[in-house]
C-alpha positions as CSV (number, residue, x, y, z in Angstrom):
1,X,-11.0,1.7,11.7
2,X,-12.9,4.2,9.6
3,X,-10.4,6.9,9.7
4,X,-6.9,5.0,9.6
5,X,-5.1,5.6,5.8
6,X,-3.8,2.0,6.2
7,X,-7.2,0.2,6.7
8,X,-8.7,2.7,3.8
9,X,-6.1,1.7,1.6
10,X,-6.7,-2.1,2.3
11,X,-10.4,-1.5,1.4
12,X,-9.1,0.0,-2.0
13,X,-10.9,3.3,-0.9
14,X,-7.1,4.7,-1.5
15,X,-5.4,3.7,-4.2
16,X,-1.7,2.2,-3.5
17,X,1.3,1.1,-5.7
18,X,0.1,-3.1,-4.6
19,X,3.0,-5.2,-5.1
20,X,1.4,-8.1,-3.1
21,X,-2.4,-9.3,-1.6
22,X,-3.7,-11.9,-0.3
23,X,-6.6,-12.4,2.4
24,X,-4.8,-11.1,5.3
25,X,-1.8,-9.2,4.3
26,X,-1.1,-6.3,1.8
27,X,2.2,-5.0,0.5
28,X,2.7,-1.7,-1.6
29,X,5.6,0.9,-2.3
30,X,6.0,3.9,0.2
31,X,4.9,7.2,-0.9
32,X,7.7,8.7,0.0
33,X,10.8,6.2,0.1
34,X,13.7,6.4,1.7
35,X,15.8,3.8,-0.9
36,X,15.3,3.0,-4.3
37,X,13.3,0.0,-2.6
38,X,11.0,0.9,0.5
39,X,7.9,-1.0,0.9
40,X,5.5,-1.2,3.7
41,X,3.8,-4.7,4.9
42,X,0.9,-4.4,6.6
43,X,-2.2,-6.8,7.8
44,X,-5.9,-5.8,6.5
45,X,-6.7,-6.2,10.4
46,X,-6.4,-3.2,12.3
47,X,-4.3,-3.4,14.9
48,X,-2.6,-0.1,16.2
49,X,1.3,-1.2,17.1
50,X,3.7,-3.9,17.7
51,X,2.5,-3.2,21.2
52,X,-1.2,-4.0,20.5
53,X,-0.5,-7.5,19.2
54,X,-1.5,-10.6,21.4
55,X,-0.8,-14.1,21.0
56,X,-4.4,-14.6,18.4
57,X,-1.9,-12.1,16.2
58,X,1.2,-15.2,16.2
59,X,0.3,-16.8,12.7
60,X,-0.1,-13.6,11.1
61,X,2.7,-12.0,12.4
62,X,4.4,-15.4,11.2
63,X,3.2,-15.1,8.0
64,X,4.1,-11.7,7.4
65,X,7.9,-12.3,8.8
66,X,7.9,-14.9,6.7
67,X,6.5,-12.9,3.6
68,X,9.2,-9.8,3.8
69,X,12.5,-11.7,2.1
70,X,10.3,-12.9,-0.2
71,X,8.9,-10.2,-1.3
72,X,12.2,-8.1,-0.8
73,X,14.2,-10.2,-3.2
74,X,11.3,-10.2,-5.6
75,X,11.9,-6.3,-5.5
76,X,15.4,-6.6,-6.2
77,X,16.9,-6.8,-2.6
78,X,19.5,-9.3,-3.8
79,X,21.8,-8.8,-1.1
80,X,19.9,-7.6,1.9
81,X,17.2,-5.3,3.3
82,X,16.4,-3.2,6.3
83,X,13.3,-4.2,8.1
84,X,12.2,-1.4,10.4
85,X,8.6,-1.9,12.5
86,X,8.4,1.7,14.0
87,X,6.1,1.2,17.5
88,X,4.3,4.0,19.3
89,X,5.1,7.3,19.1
90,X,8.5,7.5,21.2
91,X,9.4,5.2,18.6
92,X,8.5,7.0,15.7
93,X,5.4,5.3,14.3
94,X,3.7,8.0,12.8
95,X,0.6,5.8,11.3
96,X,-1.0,4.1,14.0
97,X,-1.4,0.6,12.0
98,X,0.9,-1.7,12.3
99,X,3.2,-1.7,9.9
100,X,6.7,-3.2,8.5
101,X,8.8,-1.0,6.3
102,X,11.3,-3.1,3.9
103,X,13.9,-0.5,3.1
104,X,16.9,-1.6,0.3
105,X,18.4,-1.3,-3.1
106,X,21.8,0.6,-2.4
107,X,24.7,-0.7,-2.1
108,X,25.5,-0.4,1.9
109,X,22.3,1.8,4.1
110,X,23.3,4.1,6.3
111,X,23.7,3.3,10.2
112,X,20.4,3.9,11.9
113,X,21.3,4.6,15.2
114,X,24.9,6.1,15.9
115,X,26.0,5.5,19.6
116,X,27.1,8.7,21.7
């Protein structure tokens, strides 16, 4: 997609904080985190949301599930991490690329959803 920041950042036509690359995946640091360690894990394949994903999408999506500890304790998530894939816009996805952020580095994150 021409116009999407995530598929211009994979080309390198933005530059990014990279803390991992490799053929089909690329991780670098948020812009604006929300814990001393917030990353974002995306594919170089344009695909708009969780909800776009079909079953050709399985080993990537694998591979990337597979990728986020890894990467995360790498980081300096010792003790856990927050994975958060936000999906349309009800759910708050505000890039339209799919996207996993890896949110940690305090010592307890806050609740995410408080029940009312």
């Amino acid at each position: 997609m021409d116009n999407c920041i995530f598929c211009k950042i994979a080309r390198r036509e933005i530059p990014s904080n990279k803390i991992y690359e490799d053929e089909e995946i690329l991780a670098f640091n948020d812009i604006n985190p929300a814990a001393p360690i917030h990353f974002l894990l995306i594919p170089k394949l344009h695909i708009d949301s969780l909800s776009a994903t079909e079953d050709n999408h399985q080993d990537l999506l694998g591979k990337m599930l597979l990728l986020a500890p890894k990467l995360a304790k790498e980081q300096g998530c010792e003790d856990g991490f927050r994975t958060i894939i936000n999906t349309g816009r009800v759910g708050g996805q505000e890039i339209f690329h799919l996207h996993f952020h890896i949110i940690g580095g305090r010592e307890r994150l806050p609740v995410m959803i408080h029940h009312g």
